[in-house]
C-alpha positions in Angstrom: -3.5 -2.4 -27.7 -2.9 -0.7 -24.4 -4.1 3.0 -23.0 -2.5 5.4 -20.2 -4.8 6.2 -17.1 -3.8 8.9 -15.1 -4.9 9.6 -11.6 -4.4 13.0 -9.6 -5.8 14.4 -6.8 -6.1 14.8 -2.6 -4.9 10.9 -1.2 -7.7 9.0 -0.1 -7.8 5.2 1.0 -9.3 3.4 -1.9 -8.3 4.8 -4.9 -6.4 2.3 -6.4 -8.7 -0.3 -5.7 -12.0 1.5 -7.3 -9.6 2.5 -10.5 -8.6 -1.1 -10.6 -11.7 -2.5 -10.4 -13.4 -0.1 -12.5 -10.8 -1.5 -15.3 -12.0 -4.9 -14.1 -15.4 -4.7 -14.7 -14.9 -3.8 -18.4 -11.9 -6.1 -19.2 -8.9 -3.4 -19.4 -6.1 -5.6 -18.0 -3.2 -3.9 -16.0 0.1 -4.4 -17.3 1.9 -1.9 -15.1 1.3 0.6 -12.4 3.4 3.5 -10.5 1.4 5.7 -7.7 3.3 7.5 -5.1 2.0 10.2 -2.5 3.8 13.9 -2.4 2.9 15.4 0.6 -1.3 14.8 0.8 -1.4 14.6 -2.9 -1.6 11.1 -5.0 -0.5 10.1 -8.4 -1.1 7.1 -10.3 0.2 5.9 -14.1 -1.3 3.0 -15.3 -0.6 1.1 -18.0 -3.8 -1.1 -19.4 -4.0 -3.5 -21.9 -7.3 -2.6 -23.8 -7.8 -5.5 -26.0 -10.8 -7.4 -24.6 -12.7 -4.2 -23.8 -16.4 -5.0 -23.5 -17.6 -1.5 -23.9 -16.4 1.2 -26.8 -12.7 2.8 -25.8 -14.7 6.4 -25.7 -17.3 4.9 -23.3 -14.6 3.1 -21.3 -12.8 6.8 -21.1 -15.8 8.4 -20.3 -16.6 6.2 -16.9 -13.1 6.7 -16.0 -14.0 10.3 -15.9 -16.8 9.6 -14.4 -15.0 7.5 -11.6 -13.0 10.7 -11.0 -15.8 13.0 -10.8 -17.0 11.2 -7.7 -13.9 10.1 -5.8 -12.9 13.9 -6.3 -10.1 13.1 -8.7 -8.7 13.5 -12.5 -9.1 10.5 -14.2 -7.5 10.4 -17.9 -7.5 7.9 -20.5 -5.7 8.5 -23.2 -5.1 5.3 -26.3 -1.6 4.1 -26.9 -0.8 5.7 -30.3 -2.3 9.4 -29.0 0.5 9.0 -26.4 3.1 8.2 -27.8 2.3 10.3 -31.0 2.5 13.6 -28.7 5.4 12.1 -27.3 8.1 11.4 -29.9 10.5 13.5 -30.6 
């Protein structure tokens, strides 16, 4: 199973590498990634594969928030079939 992380917010150095290892530390694997930089602003879509999680998907969610709380950022996770539900047409 995989999720979708977003990341928003001011650029800062670092970013990517404390999302990527937050991911690490639990066992979400990244399958792909896009970030680019508009202006002073960063965005980030990651793709993650979820299925050797060692925590709960909600508690994996919730430190990715938590990540983004305190690198000033918006973190989302959102599962797979929640994204593409909202998203087919």
């Amino acid at each position: 199973m995989k999720a979708v992380i977003s990341v928003t917010g001011k650029d800062n150095m670092g970013i990517i590498a404390a999302v990527s290892t937050r991911c690490a530390e639990y066992g979400a694997n990244i399958s792909d990634i896009s970030q680019t930089v508009l202006d002073e602003y960063f965005a980030m879509i990651m793709i993650v594969d979820i299925d050797r999680l060692k925590i709960p998907f909600g508690d994996f969610s919730d430190s990715m928030s938590e990540l983004g709380r305190e690198k000033a950022l918006e973190i989302h996770v959102m599962h797979e079939d929640i994204f593409n539900s909202m998203h087919r047409v």
